[in-house]
NUVO-955094 format. One record per atom (N, C-alpha, C): x, y, z. Coordinates in steps of 0.05 Angstrom, whole numbers, padded with zeros to 5 digits, always signed. Last residue first. Example, Ala and Ser with C-alpha at 12.3 -4.5 7.8 and 13.67 -1.06 7.14 Angstrom:
2
+00257-00045+00142/+00273-00021+00143/+00258+00001+00157/+00264-00114+00156/+00246-00090+00156/+00264-00066+00156/
***
This chain:
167
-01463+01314+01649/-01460+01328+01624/-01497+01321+01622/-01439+01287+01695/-01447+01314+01702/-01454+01322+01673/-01432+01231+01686/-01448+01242+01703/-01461+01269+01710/-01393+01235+01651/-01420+01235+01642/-01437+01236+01659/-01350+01254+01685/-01362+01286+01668/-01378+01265+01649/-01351+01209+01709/-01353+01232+01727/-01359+01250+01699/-01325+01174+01669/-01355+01167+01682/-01360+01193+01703/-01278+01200+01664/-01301+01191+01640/-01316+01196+01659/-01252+01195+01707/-01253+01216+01701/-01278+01216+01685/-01250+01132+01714/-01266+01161+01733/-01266+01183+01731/-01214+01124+01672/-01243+01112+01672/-01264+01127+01703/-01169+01135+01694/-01182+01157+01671/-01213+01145+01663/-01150+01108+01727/-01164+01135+01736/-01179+01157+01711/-01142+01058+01696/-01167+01068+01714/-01177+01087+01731/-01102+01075+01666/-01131+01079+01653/-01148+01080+01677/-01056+01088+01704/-01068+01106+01692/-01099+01108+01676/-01063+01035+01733/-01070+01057+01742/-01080+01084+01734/-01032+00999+01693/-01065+01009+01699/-01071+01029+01715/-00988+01029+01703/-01001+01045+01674/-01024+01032+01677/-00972+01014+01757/-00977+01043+01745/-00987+01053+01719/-00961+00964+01740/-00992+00975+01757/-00989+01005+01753/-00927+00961+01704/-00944+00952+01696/-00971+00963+01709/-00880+00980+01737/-00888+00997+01723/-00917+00997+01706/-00893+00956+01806/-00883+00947+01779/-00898+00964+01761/-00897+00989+01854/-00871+00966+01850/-00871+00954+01825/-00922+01045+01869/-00925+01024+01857/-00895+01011+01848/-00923+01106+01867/-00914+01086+01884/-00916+01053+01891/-00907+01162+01840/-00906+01131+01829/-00904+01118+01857/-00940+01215+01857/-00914+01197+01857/-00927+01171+01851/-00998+01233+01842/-00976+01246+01852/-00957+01241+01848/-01030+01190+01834/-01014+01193+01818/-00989+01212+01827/-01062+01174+01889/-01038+01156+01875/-01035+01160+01850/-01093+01218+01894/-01071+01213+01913/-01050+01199+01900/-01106+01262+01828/-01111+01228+01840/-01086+01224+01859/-01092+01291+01799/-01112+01305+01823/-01119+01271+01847/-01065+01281+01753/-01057+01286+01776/-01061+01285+01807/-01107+01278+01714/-01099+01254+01728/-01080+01258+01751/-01104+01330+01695/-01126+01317+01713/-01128+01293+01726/-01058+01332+01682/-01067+01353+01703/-01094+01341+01718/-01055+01306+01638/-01042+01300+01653/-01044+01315+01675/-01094+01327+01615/-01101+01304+01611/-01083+01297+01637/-01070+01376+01598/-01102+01377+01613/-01099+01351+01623/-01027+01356+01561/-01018+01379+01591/-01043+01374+01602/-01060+01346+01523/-01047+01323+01527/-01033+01337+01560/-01078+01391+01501/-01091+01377+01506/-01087+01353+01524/-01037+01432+01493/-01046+01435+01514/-01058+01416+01518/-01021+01423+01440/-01002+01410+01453/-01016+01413+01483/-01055+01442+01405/-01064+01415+01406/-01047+01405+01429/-01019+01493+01401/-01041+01480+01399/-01041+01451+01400/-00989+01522+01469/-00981+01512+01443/-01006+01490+01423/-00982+01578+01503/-01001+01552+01500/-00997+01539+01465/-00940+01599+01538/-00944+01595+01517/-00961+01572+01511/-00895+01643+01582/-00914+01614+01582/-00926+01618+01553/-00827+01667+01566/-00861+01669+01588/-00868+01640+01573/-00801+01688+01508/-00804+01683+01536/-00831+01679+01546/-00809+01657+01446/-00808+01685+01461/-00810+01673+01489/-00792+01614+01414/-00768+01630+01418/-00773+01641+01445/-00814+01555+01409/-00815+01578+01419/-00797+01586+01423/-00813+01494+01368/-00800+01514+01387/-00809+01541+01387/-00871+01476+01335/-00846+01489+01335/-00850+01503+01364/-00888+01403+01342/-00887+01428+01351/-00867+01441+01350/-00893+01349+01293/-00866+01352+01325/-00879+01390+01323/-00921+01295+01265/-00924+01330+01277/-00907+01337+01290/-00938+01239+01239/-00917+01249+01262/-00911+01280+01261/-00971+01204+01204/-00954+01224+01206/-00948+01239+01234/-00979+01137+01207/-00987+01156+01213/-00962+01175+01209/-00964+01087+01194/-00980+01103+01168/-00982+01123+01178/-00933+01050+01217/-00948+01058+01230/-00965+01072+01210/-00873+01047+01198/-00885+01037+01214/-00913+01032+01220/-00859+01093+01164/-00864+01072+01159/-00877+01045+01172/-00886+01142+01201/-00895+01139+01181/-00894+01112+01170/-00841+01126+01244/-00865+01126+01250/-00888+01128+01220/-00796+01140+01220/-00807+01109+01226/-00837+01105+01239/-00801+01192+01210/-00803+01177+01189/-00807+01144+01198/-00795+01209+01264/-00820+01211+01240/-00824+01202+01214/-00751+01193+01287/-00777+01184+01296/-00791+01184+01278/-00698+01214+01274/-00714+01198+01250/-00737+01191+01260/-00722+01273+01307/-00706+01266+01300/-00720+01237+01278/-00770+01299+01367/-00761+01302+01344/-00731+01284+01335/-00789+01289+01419/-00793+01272+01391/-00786+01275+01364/-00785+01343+01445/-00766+01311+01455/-00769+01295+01431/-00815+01377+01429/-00795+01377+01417/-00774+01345+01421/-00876+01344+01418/-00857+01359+01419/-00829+01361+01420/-00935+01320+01370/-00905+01319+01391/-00899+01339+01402/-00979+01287+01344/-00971+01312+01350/-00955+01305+01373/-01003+01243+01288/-00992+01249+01321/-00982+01276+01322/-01055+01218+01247/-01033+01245+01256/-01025+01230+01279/-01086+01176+01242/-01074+01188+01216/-01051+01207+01224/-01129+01117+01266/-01115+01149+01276/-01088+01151+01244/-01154+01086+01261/-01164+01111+01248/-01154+01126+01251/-01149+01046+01297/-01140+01047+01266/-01148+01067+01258/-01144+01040+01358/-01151+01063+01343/-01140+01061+01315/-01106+01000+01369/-01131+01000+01389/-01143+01019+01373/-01059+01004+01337/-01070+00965+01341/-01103+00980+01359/-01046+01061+01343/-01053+01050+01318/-01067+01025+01320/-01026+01045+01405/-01050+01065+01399/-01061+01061+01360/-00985+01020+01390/-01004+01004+01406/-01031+01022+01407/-00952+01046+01360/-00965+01021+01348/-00991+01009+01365/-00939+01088+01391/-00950+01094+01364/-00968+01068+01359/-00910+01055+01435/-00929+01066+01440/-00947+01077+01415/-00862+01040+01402/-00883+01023+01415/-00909+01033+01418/-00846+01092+01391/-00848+01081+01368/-00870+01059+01382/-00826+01120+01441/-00849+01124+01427/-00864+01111+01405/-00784+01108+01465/-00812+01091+01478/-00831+01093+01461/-00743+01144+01451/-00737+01117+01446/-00763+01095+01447/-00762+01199+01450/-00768+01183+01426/-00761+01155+01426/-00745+01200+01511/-00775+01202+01499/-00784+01184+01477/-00704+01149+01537/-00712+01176+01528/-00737+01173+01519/-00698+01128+01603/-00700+01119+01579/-00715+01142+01563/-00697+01143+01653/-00671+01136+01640/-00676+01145+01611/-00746+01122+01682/-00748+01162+01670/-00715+01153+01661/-00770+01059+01657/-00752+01078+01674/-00745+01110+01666/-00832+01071+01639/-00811+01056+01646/-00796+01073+01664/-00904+01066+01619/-00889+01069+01640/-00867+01055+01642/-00956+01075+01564/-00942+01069+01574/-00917+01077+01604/-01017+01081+01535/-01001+01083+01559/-00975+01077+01569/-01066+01099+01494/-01046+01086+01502/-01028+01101+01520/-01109+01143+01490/-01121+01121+01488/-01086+01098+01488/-01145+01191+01542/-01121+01164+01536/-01138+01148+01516/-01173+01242+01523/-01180+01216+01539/-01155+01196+01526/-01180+01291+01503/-01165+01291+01524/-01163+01257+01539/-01199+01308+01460/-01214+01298+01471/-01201+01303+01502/-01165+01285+01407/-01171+01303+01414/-01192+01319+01443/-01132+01228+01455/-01151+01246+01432/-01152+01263+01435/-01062+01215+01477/-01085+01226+01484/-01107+01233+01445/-01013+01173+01508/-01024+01181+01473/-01056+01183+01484/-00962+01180+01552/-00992+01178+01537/-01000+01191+01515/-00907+01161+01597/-00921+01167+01568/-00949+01158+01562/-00882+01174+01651/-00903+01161+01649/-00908+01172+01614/-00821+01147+01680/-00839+01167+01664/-00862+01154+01651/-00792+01148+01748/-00810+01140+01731/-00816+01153+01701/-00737+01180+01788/-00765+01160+01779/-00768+01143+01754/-00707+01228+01797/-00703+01204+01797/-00727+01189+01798/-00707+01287+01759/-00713+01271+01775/-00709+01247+01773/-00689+01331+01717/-00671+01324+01745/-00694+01308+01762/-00699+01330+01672/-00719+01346+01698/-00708+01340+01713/-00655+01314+01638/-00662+01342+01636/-00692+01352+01651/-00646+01261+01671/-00621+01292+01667/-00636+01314+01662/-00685+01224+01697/-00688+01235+01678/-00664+01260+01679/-00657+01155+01720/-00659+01187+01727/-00666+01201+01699/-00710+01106+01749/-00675+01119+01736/-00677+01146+01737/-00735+01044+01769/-00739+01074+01766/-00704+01083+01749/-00772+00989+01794/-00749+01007+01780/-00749+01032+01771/-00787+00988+01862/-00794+00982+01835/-00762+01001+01823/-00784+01030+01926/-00793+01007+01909/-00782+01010+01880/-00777+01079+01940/-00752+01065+01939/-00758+01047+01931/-00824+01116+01902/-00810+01112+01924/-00792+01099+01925/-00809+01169+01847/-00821+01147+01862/-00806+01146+01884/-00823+01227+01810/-00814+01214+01827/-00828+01186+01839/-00844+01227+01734/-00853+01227+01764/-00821+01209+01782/-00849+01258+01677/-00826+01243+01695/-00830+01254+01727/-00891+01248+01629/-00884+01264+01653/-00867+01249+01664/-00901+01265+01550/-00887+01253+01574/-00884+01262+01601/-00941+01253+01499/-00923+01265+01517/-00916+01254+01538/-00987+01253+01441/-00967+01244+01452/-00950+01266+01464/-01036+01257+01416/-01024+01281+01421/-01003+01263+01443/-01075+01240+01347/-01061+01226+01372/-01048+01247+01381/-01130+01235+01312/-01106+01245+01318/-01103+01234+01344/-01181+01212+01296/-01157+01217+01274/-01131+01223+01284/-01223+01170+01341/-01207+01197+01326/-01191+01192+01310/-01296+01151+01320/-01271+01146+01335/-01247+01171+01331/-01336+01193+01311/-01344+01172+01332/-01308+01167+01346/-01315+01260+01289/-01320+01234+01292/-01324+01212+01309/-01356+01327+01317/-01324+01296+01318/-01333+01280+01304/-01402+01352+01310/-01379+01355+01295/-01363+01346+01292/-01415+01340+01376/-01429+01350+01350/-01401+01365+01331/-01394+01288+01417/-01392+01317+01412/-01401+01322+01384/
***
């Protein structure tokens, strides 16, 4: 793209909590009320994964995230920001700074009612909309959380190769 850098600077980290089937491990997320999976990704500006992770929807946001910071820092040294939301807020950002060099963004809360496109925060919402569109993301139905996060790159490696086919 004319004007990016080759590799990126920023990271847009989030979370979906998918249902599964009676296979593999799974738990309950309380505040979507489902029993599954959650799937975490660290997106570019860009919209393209560049880390993945999948555990039990039990386990909170900021608790996964610090891993996931590092493993996107170990594959993308160039990255300098992350951008959050509200689930990531608390000492995250400072261990993430020490950790990691990068600074840590958390999105302000919205007061006003209705829908609200929040910046940079839509990017990482697209990403997960488009990987949706895939039968086997719908629901987790995979028996070890491991195939579900290939799963995630290799549907995002047909996403790629489909909009260079069409560009």
């Amino acid at each position: 793209m004319i004007g990016k850098n080759k590799t990126p600077s920023v990271g847009i980290i989030d979370s979906q909590s998918v249902k599964t089937t009676q296979k593999g491990s799974r738990g309950y997320d309380a505040g979507k009320k489902i029993k599954g999976r959650k799937r975490h990704i660290i997106v570019d500006t860009v919209g393209l994964v560049i880390a993945a992770e999948v555990h039990s929807a039990s386990i909170q946001d900021r608790d996964s995230a610090l891993n996931l910071f590092a493993q996107a820092k170990c594959k993308v040294p160039t990255l300098r920001k992350f951008f959050a939301d509200q689930g990531y807020i608390g000492k995250l950002q400072n261990r993430c700074l020490l950790e990691t060099g990068c600074l840590l963004t958390i999105a302000k809360k919205i007061v006003d009612t209705g829908f609200q496109v929040i910046p940079k925060r839509w990017i990482v919402e697209r990403t997960f909309a488009w990987l949706s569109n895939f039968r086997r993301m719908s629901k987790d139905y995979e028996h070890s959380p491991l195939t579900s996060k290939t799963n995630i790159f290799f549907n995002m490696i047909t996403i790629m190769l489909h909009k260079l086919a069409h560009s």
